[in-house]
Biopython code that builds the backbone (N, CA, C, O; Angstrom):
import numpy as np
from Bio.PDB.StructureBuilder import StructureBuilder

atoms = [
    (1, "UNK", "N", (44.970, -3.130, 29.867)),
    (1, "UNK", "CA", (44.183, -2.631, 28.755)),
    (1, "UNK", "C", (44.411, -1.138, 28.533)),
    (1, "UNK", "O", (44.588, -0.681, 27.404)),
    (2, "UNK", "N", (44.405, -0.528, 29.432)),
    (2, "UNK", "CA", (44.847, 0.947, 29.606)),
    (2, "UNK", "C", (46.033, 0.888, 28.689)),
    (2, "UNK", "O", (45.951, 0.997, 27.466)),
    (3, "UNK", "N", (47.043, 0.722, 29.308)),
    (3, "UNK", "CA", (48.009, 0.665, 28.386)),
    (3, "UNK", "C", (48.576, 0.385, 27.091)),
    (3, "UNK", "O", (49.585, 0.916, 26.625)),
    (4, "UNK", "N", (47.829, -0.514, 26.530)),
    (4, "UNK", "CA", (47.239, -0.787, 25.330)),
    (4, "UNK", "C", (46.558, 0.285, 24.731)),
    (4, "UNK", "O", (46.909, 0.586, 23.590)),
    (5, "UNK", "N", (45.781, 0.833, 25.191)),
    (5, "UNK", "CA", (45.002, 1.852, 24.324)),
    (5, "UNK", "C", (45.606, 2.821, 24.345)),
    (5, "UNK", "O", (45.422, 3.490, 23.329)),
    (6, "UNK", "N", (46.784, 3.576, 25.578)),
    (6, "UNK", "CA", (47.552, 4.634, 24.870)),
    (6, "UNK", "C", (48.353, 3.936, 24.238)),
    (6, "UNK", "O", (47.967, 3.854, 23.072)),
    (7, "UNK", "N", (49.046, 3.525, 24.368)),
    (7, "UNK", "CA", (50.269, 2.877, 22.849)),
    (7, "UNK", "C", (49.506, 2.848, 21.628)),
    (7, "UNK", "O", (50.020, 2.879, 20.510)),
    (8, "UNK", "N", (48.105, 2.778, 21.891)),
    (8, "UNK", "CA", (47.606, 2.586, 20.194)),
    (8, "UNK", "C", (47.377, 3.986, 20.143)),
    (8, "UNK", "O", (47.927, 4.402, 19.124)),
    (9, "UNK", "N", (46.757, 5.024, 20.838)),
    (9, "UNK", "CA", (46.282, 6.541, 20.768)),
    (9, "UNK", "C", (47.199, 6.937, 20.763)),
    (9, "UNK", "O", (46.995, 8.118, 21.042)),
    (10, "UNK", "N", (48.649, 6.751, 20.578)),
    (10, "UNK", "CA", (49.756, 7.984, 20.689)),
    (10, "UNK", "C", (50.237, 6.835, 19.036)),
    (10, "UNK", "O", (50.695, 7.531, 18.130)),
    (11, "UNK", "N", (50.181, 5.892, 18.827)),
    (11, "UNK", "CA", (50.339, 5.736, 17.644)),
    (11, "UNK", "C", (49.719, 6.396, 16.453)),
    (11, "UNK", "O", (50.226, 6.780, 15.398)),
    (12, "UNK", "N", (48.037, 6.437, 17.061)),
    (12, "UNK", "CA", (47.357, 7.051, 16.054)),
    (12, "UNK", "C", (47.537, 8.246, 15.619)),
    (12, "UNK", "O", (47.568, 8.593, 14.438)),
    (13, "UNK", "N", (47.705, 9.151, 16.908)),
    (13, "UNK", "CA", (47.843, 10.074, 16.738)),
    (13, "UNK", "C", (49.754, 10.774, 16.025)),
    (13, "UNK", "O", (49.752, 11.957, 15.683)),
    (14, "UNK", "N", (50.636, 10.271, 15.935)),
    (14, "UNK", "CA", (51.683, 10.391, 15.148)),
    (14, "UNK", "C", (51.982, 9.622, 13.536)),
    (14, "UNK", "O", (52.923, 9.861, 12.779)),
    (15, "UNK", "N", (50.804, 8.609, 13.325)),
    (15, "UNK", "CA", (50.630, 8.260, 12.080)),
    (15, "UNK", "C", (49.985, 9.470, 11.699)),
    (15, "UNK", "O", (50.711, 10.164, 10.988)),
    (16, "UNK", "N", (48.386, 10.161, 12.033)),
    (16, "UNK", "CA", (47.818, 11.238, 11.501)),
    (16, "UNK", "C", (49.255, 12.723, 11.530)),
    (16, "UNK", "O", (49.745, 13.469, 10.682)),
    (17, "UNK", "N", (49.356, 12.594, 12.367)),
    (17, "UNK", "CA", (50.579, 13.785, 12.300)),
    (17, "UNK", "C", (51.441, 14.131, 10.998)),
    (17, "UNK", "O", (51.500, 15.129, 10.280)),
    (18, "UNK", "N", (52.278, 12.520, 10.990)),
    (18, "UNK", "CA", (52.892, 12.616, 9.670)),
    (18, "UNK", "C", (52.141, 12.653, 8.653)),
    (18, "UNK", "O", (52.619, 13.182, 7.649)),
    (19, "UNK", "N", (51.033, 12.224, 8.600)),
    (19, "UNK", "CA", (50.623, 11.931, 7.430)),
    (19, "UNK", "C", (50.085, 13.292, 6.467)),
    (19, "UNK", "O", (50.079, 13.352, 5.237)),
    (20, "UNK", "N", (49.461, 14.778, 7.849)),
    (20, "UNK", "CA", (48.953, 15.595, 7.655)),
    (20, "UNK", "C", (50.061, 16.663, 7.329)),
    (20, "UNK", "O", (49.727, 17.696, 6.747)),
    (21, "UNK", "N", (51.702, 16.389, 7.777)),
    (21, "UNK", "CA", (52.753, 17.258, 7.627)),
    (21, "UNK", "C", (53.514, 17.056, 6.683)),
    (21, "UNK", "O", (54.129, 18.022, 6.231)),
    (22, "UNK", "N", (53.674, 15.912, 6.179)),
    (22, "UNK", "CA", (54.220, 15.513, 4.938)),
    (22, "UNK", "C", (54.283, 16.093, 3.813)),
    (22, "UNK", "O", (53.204, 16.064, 3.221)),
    (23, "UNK", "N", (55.264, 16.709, 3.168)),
    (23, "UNK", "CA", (54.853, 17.473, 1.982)),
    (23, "UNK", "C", (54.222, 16.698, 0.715)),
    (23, "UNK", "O", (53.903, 15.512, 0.644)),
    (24, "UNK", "N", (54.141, 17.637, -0.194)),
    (24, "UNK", "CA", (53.118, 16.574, -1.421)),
    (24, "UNK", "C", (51.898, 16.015, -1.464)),
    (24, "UNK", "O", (51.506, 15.550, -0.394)),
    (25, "UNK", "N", (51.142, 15.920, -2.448)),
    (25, "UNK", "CA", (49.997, 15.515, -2.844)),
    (25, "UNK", "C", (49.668, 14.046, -1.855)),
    (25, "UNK", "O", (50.483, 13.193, -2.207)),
    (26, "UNK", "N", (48.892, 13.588, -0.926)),
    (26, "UNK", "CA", (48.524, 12.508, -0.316)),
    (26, "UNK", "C", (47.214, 12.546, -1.103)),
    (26, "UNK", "O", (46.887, 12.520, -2.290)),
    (27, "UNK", "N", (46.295, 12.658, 0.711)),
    (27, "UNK", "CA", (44.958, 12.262, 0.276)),
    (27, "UNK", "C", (44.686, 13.580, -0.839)),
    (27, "UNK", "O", (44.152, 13.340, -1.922)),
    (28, "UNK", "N", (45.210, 15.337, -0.370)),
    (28, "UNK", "CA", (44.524, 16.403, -1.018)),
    (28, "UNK", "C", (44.430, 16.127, -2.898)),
    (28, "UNK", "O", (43.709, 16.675, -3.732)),
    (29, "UNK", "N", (45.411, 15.132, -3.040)),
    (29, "UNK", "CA", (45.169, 14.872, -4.698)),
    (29, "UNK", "C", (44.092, 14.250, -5.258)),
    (29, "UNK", "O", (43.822, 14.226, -6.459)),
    (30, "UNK", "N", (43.304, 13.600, -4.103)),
    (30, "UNK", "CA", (41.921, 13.190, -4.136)),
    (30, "UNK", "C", (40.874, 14.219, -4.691)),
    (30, "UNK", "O", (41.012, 15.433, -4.845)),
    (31, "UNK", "N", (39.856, 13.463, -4.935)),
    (31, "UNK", "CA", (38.686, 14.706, -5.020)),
    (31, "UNK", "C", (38.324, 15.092, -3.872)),
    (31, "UNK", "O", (38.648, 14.416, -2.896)),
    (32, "UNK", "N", (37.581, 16.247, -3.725)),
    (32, "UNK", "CA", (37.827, 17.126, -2.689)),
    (32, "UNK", "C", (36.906, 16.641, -1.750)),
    (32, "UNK", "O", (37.323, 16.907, -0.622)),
    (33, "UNK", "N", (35.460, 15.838, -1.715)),
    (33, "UNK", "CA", (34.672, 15.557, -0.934)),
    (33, "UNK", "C", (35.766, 13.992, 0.037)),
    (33, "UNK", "O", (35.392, 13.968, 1.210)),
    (34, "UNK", "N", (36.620, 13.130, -0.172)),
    (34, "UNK", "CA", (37.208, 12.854, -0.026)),
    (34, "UNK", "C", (38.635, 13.377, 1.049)),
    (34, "UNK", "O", (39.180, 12.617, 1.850)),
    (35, "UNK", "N", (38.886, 14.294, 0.902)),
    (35, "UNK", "CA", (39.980, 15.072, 1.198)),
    (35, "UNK", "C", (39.124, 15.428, 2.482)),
    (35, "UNK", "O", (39.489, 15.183, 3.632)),
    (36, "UNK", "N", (37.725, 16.147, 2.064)),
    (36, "UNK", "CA", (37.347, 16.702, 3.899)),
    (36, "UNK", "C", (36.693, 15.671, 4.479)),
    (36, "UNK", "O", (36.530, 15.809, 5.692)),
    (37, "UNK", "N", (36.148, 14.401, 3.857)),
    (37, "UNK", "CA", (36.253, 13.360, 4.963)),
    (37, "UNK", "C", (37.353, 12.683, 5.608)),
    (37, "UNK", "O", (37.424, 12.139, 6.711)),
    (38, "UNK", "N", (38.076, 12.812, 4.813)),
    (38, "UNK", "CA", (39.697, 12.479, 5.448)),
    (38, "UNK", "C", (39.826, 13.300, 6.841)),
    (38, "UNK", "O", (39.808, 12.754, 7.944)),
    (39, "UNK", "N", (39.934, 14.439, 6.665)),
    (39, "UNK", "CA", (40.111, 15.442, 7.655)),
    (39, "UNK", "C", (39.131, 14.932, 8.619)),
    (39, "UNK", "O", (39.582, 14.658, 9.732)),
    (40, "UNK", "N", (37.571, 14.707, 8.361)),
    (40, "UNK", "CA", (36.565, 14.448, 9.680)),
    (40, "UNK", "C", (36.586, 13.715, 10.587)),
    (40, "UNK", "O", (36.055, 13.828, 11.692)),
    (41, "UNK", "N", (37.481, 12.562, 9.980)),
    (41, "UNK", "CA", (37.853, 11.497, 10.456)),
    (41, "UNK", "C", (39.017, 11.256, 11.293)),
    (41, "UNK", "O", (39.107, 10.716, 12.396)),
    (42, "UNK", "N", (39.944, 11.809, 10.480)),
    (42, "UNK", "CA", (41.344, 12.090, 11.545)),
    (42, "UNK", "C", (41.538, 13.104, 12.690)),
    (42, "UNK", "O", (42.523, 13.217, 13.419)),
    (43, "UNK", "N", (40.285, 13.888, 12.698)),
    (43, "UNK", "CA", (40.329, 14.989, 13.964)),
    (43, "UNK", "C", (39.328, 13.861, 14.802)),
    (43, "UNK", "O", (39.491, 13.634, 16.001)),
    (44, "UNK", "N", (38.605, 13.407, 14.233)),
    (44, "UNK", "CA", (37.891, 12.409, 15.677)),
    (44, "UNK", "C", (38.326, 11.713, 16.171)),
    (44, "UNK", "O", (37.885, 11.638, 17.318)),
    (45, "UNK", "N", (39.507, 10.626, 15.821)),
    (45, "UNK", "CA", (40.366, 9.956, 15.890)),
    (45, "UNK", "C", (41.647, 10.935, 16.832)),
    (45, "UNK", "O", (42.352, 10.648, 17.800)),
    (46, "UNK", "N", (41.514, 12.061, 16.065)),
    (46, "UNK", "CA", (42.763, 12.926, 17.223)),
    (46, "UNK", "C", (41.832, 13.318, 19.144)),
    (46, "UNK", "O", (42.409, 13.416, 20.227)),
    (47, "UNK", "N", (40.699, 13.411, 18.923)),
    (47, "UNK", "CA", (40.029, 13.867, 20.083)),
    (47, "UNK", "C", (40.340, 12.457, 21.045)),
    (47, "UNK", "O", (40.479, 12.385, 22.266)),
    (48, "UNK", "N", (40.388, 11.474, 20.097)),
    (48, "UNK", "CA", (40.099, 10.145, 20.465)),
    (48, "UNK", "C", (41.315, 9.985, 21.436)),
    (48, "UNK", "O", (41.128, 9.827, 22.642)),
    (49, "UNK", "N", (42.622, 10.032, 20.859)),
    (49, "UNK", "CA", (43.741, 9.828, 20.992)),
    (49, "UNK", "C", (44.077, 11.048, 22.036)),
    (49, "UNK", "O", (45.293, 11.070, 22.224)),
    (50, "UNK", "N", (43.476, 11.953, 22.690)),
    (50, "UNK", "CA", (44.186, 13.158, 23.471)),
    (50, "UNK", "C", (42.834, 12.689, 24.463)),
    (50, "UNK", "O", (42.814, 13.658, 25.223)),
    (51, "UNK", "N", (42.039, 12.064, 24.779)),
    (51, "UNK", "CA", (40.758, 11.473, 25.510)),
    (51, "UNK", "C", (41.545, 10.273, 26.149)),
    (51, "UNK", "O", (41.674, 10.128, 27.364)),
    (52, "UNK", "N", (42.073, 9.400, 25.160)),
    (52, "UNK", "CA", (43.116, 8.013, 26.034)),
    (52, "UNK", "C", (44.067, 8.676, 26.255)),
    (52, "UNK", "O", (43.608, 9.008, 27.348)),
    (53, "UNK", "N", (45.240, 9.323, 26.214)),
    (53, "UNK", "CA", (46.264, 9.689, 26.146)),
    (53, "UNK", "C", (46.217, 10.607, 27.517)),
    (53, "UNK", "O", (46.759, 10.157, 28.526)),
    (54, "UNK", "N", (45.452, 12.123, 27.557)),
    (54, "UNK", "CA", (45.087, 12.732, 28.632)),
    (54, "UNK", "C", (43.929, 12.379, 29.377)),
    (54, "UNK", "O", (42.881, 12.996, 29.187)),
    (55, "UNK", "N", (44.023, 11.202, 30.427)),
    (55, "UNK", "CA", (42.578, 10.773, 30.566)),
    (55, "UNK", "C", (41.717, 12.095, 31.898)),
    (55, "UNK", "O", (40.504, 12.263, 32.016)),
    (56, "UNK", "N", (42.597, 12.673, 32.540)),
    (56, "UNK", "CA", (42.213, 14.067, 33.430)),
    (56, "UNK", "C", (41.376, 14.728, 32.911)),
    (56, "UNK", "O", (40.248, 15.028, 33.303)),
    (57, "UNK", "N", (42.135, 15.077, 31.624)),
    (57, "UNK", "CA", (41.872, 16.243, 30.847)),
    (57, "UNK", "C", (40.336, 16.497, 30.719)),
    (57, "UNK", "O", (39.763, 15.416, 30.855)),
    (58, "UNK", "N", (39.587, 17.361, 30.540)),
    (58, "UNK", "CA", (37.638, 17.797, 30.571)),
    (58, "UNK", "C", (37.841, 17.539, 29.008)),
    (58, "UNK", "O", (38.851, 17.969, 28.451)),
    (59, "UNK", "N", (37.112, 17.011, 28.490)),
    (59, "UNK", "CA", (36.997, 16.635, 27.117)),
    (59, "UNK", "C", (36.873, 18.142, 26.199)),
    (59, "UNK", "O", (37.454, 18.438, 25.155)),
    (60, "UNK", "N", (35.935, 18.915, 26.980)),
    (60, "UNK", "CA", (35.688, 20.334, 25.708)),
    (60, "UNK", "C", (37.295, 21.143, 26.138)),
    (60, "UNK", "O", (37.358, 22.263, 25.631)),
    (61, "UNK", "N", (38.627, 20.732, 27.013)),
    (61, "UNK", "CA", (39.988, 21.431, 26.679)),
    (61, "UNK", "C", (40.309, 20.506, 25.792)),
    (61, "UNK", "O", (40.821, 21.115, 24.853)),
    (62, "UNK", "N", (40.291, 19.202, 25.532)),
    (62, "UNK", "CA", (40.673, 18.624, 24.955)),
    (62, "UNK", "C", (40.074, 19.025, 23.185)),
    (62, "UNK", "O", (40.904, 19.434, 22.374)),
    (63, "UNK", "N", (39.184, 18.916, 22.938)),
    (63, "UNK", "CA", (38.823, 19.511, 21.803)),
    (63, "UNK", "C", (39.129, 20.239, 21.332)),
    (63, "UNK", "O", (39.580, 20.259, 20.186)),
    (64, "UNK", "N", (38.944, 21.329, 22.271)),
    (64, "UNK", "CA", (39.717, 22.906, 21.909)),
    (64, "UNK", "C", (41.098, 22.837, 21.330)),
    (64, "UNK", "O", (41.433, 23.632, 20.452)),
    (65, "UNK", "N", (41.942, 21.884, 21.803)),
    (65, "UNK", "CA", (43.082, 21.280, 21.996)),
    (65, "UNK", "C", (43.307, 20.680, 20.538)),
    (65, "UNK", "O", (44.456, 20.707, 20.098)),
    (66, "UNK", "N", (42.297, 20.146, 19.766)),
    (66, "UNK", "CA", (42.117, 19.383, 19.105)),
    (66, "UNK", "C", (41.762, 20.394, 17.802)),
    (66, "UNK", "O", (42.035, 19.927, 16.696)),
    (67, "UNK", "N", (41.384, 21.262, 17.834)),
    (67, "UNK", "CA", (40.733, 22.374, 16.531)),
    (67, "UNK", "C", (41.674, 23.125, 16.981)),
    (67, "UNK", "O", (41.654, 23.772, 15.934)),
    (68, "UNK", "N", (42.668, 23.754, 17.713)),
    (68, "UNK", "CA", (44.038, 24.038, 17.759)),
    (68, "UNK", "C", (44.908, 24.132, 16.861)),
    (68, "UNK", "O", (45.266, 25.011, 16.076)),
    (69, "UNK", "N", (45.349, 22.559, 17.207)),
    (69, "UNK", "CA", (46.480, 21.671, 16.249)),
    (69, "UNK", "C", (45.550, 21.856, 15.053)),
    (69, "UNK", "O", (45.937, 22.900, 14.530)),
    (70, "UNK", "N", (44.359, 21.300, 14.246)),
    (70, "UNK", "CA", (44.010, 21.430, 13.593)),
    (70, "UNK", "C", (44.570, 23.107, 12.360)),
    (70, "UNK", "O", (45.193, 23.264, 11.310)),
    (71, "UNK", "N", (43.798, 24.046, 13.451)),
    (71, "UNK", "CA", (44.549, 25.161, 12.722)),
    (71, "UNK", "C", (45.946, 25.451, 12.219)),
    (71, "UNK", "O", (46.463, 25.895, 11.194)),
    (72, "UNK", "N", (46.479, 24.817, 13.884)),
    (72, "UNK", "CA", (48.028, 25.020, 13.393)),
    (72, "UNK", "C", (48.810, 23.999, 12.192)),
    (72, "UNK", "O", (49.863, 24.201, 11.588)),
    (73, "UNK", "N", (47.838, 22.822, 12.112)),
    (73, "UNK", "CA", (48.355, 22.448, 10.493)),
    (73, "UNK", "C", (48.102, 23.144, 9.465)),
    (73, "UNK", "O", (48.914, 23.184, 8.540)),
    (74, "UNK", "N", (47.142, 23.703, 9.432)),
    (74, "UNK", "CA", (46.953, 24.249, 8.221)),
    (74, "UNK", "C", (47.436, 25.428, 7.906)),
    (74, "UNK", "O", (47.214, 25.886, 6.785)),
    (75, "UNK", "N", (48.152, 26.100, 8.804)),
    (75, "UNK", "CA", (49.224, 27.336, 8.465)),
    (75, "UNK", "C", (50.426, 26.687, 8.421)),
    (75, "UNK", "O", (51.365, 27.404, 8.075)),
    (76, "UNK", "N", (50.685, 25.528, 8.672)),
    (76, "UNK", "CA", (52.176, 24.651, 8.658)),
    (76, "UNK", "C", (52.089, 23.937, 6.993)),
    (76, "UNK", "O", (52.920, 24.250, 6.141)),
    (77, "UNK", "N", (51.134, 23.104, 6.759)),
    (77, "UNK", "CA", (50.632, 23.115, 5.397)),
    (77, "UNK", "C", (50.588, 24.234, 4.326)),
    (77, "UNK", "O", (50.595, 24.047, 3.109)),
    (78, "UNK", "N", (50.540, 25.450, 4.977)),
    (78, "UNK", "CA", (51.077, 26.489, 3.540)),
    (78, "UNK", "C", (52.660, 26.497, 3.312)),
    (78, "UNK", "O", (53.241, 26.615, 2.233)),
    (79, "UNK", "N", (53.081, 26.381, 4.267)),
    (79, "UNK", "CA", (54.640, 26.722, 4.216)),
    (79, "UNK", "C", (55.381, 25.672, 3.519)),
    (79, "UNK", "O", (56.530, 25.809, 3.100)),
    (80, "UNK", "N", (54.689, 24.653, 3.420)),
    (80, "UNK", "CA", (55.412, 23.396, 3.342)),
    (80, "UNK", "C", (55.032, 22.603, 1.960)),
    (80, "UNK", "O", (55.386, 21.471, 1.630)),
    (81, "UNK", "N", (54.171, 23.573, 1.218)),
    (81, "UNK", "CA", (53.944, 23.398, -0.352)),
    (81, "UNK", "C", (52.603, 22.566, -0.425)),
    (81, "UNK", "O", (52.290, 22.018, -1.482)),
    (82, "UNK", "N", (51.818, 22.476, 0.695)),
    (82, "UNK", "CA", (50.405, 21.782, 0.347)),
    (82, "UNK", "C", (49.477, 23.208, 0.383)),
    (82, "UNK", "O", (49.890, 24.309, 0.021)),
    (83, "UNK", "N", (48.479, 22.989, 0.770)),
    (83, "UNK", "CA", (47.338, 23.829, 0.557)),
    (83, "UNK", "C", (46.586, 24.167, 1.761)),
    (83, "UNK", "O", (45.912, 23.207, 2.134)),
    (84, "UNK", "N", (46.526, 24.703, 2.141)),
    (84, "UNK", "CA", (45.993, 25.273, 3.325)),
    (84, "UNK", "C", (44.711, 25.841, 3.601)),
    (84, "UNK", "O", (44.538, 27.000, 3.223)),
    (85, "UNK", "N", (43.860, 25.305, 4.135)),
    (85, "UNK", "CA", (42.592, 25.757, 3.418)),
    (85, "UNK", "C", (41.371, 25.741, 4.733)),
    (85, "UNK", "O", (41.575, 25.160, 5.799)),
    (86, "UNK", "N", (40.323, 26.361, 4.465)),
    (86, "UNK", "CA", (39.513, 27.068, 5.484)),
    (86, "UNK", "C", (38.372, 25.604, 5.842)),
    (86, "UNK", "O", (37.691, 25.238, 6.800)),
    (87, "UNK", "N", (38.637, 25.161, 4.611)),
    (87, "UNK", "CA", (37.558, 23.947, 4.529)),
    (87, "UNK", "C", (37.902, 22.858, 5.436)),
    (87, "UNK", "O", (37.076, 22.423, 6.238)),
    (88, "UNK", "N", (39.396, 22.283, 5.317)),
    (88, "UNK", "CA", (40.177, 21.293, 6.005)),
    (88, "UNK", "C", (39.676, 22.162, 7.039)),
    (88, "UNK", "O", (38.534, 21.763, 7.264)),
    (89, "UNK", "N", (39.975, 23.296, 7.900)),
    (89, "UNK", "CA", (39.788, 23.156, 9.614)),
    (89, "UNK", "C", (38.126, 23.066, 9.764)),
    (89, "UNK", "O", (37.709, 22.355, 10.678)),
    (90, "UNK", "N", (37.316, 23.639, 9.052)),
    (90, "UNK", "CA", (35.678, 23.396, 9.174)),
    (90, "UNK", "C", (35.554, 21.622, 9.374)),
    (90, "UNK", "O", (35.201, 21.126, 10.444)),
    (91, "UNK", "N", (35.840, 20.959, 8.387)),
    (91, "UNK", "CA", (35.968, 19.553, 8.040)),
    (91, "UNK", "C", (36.838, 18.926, 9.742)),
    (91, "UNK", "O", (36.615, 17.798, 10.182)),
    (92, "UNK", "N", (37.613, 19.749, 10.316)),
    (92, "UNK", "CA", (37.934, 19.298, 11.237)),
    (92, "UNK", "C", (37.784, 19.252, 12.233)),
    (92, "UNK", "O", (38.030, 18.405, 13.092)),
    (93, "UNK", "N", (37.021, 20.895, 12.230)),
    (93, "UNK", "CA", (36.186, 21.029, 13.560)),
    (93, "UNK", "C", (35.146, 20.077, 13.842)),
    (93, "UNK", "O", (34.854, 19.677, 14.969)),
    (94, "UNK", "N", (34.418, 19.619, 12.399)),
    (94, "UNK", "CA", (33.037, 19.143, 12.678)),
    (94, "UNK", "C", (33.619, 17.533, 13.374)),
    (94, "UNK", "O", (33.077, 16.937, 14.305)),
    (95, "UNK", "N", (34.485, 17.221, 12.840)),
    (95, "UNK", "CA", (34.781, 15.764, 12.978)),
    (95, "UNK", "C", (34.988, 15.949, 14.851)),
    (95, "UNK", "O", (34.271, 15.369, 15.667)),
    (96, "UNK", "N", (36.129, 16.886, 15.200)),
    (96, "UNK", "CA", (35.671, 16.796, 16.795)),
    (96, "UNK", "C", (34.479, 17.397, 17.863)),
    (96, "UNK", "O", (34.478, 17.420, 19.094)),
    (97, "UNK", "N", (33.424, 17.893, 16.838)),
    (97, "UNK", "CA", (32.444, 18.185, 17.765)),
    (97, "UNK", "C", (31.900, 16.906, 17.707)),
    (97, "UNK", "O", (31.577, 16.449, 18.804)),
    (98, "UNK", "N", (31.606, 15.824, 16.221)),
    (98, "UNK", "CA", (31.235, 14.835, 16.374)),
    (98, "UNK", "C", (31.513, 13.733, 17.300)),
    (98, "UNK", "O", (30.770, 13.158, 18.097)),
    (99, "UNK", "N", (32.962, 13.542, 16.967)),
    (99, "UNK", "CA", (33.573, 12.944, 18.244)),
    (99, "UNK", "C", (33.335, 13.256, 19.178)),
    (99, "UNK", "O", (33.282, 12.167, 19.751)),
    (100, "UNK", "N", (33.043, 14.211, 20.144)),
    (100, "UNK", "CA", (32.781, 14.768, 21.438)),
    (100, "UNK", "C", (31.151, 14.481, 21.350)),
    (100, "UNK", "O", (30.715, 14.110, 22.440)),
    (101, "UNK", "N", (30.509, 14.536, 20.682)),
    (101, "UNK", "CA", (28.837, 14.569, 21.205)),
    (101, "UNK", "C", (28.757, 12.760, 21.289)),
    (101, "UNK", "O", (27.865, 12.192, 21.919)),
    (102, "UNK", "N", (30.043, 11.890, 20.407)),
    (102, "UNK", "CA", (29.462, 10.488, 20.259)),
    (102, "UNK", "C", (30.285, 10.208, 21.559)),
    (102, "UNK", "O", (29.886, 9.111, 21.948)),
    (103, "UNK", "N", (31.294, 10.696, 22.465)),
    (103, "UNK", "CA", (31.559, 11.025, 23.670)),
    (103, "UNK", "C", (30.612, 10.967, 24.726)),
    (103, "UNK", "O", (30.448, 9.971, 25.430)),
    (104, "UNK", "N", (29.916, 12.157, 24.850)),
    (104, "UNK", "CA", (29.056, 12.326, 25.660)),
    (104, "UNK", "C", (27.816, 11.324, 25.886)),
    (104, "UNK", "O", (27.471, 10.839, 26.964)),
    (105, "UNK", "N", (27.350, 11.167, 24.891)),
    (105, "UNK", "CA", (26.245, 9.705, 24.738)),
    (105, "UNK", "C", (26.777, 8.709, 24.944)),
    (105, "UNK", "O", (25.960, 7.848, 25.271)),
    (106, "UNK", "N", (28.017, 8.281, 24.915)),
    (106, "UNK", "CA", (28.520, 6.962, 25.820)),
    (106, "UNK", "C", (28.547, 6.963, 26.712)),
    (106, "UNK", "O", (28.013, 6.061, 27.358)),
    (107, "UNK", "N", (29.361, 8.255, 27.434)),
    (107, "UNK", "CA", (29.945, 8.392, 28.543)),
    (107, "UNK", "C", (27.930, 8.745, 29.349)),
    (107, "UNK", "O", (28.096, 8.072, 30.366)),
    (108, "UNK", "N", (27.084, 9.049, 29.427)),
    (108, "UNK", "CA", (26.051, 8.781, 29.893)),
    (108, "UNK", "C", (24.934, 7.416, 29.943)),
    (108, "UNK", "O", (24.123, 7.102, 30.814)),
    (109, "UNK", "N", (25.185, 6.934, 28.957)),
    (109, "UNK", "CA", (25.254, 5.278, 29.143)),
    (109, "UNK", "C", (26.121, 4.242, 30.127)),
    (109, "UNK", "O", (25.652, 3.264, 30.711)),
    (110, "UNK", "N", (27.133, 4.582, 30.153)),
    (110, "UNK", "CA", (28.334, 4.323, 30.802)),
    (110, "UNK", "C", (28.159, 4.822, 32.169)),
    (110, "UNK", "O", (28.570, 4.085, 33.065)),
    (111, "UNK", "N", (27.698, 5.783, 32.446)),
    (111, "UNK", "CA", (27.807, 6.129, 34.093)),
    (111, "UNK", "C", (26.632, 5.761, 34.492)),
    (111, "UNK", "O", (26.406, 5.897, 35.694)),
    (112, "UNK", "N", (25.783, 5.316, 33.801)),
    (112, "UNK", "CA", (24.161, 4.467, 34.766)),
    (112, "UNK", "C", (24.451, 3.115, 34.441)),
    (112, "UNK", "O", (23.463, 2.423, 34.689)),
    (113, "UNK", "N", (25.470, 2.405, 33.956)),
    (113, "UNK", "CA", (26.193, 1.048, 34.442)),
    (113, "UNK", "C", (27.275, 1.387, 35.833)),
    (113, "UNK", "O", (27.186, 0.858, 36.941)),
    (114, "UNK", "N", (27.927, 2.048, 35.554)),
    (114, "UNK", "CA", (28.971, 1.983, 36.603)),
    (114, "UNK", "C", (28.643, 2.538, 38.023)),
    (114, "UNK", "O", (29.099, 2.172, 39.107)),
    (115, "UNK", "N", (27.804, 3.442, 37.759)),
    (115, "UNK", "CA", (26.638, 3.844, 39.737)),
    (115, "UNK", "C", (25.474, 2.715, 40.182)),
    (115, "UNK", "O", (24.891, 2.786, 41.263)),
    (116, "UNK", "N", (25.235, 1.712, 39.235)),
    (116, "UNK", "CA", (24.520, 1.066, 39.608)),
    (116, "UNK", "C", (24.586, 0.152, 41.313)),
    (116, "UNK", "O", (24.977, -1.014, 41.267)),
    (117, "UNK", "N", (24.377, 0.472, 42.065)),
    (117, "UNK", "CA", (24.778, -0.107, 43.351)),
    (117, "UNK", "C", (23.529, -1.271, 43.238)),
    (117, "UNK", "O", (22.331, -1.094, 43.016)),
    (118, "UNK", "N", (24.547, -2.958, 43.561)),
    (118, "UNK", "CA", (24.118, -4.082, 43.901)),
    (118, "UNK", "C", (23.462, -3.912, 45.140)),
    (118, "UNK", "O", (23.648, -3.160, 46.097)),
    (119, "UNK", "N", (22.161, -5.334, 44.722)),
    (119, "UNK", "CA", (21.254, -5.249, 46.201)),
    (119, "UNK", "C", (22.194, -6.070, 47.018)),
    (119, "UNK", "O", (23.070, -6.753, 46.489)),
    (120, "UNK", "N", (21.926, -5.970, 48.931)),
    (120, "UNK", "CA", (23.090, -6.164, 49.457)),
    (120, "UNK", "C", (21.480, -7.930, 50.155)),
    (120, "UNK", "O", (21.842, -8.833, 50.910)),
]
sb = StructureBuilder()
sb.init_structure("model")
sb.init_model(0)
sb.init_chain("A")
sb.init_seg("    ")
for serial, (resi, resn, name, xyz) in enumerate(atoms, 1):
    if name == "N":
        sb.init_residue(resn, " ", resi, " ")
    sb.init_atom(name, np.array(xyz, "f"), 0.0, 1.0, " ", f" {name:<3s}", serial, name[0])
structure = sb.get_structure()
């Protein structure tokens, strides 16, 4: 199953890649409330994918990690004839703090199943 889920998290995460480096009008030809849910979504999905992918990793490097790349698209996105914009990394940050807090509330659900010690 492990393995399965990175092959799908390193998929996800190089479908969002291209999709965000690609020159030309994609989703940004959308209306704009559109465009930054796009973004909210694909950075949670990226936290997602660097969470299966680096499973070591402390989730808040991983984030950091995650609003990073974020930035660094959007100075790669000017060069490359899209639009580059302050909103897309806000829109992206929020999507991985979201991701990370819907993180944390699992992962504390999750560890009072898995310490549960059977009566002997």
């Amino acid at each position: 199953m492990r393995t399965l889920l990175r092959i799908l998290g390193a998929v996800v995460l190089l479908v969002l890649m291209a999709l965000m480096l690609s020159p030309g009008g994609t989703i940004e030809a959308e209306r704009l409330i559109w465009d930054k849910a796009a973004h909210f979504i694909a950075f949670g999905l990226i936290l997602w994918s660097f969470g299966v992918l680096f499973r070591r990793m402390l989730r808040a490097w991983a984030a950091l990690l995650a609003v990073g790349l974020g930035a660094a698209v959007e100075v790669v996105q000017g060069y490359i004839g899209r639009d580059a914009n302050w909103g897309d990394l806000l829109a992206d940050t929020l999507g991985v703090a979201t991701a990370l807090l819907i993180w944390v509330v699992w992962r504390r659900f999750r560890t009072r199943e898995a310490f549960q010690v059977p009566d002997a």
